[in-house]
SESE-75400 format. One record per residue (C-alpha): residue in one letter; x, y, z. Coordinates in Angstrom, 1 decimal, m for minus. Layout:
REM SESE-75400
 aa     xx     yy     zz
  a      X      Y      Z
...
This chain:
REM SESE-75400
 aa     xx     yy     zz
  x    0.0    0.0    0.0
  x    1.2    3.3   m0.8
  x    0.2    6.7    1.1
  x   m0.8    9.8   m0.3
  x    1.7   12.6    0.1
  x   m0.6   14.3    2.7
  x   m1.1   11.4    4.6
  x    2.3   11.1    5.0
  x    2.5   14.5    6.2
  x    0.3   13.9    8.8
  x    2.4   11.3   10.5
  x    5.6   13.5    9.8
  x    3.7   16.5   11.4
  x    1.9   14.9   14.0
  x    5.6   13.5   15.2
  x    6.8   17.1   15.0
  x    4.3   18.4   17.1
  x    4.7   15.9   19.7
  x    8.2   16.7   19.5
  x    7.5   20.5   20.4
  x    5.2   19.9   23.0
  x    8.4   18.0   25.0
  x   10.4   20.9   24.3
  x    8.7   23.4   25.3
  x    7.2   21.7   28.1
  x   11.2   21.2   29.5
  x   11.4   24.8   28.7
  x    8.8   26.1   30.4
  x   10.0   24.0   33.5
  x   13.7   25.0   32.7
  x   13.7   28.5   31.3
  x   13.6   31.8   32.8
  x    9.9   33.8   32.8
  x    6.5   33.3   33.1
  x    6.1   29.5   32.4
  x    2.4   29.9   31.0
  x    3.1   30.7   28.0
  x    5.0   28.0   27.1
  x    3.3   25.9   29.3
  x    0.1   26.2   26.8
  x    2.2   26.1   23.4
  x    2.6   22.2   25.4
  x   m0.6   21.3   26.1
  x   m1.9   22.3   22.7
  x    1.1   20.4   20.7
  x    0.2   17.2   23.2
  x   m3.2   17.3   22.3
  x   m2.9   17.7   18.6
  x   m0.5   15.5   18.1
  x   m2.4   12.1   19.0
  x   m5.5   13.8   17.1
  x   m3.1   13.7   13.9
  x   m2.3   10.7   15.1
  x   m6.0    9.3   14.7
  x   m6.5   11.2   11.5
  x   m3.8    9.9   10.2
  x   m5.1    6.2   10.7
  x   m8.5    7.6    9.8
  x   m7.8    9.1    6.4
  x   m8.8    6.2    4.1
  x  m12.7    6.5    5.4
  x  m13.1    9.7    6.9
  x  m13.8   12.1    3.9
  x  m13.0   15.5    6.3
  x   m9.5   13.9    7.1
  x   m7.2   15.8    4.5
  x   m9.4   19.3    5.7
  x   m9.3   18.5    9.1
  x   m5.4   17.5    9.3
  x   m4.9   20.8    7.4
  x   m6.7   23.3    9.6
  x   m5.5   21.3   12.9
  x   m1.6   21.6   12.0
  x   m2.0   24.5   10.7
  x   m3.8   26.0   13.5
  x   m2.0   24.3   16.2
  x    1.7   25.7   14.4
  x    0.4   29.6   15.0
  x   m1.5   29.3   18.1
  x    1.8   27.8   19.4
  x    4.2   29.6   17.1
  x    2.6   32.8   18.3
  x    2.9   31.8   22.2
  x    6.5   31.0   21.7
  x    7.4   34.3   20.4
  x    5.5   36.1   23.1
  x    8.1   34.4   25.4
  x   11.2   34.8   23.7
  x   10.7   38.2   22.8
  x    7.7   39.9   23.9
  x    6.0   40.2   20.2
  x    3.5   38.3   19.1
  x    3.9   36.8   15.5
  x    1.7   39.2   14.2
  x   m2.0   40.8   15.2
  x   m4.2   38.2   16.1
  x   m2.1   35.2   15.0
  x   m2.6   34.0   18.4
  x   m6.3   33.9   18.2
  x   m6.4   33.0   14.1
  x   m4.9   29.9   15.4
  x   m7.2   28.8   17.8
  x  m10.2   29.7   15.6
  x   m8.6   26.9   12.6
  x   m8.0   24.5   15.3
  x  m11.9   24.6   16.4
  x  m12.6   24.4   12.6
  x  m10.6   21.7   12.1
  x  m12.4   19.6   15.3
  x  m15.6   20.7   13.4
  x  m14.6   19.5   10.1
  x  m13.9   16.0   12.2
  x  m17.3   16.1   13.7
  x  m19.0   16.7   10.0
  x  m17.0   13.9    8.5
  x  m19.3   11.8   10.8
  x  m22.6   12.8    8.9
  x  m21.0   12.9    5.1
  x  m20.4    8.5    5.4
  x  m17.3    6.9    4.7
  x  m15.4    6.9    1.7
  x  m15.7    4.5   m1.0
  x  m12.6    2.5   m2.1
């Protein structure tokens, strides 16, 4: 069996993100600062992560997967690219990347959630 490029991305991102959620959860224990911020760029990398995780082994019948993986990663990557900024220097990312990021994330659970009512794929 071969895999789509973009499922294949999932895996390789979902092991990325599981990857920065141990990092910055050390760092938040380890570096200097307010640990909060970094402390929730952990906890929303851990969470993802397995959900990719479950996508990923979901893709072949859930028609929302590709959308879903998308808006998740992507989402997940500013919310917590954003947070990690604020640490290290203050500055945001840019206006509102913070909450852009969150807002994907939710649309990427709800794209999950739709995938429920559209039936599986075929083939």
């Amino acid at each position: 069996m071969t895999l789509s490029p973009g499922r294949s991305l999932t895996l390789f991102s979902a092991g990325l993100m599981g990857i920065a959620g141990v990092v910055s959860a050390a760092a938040a224990s380890h570096v200097g600062g307010d640990p909060r911020l970094l402390a929730g760029v952990s906890a929303m990398c851990l969470a993802h992560a397995p959900a990719l995780i479950a996508l990923y082994a979901a893709w072949p019948s859930l028609r929302t997967a590709p959308i879903s993986v998308l808006l998740i990663a992507a989402g997940t990557a500013l919310f917590a690219g954003d947070l990690t900024m604020r640490h290290f220097t203050g500055e945001g990312l840019f206006p509102m990347s913070a909450p852009t990021g969150g807002f994907m994330m939710m649309a990427g659970w709800l794209a999950v959630s739709a995938g429920a009512l559209f039936g599986e794929r075929k083939g």
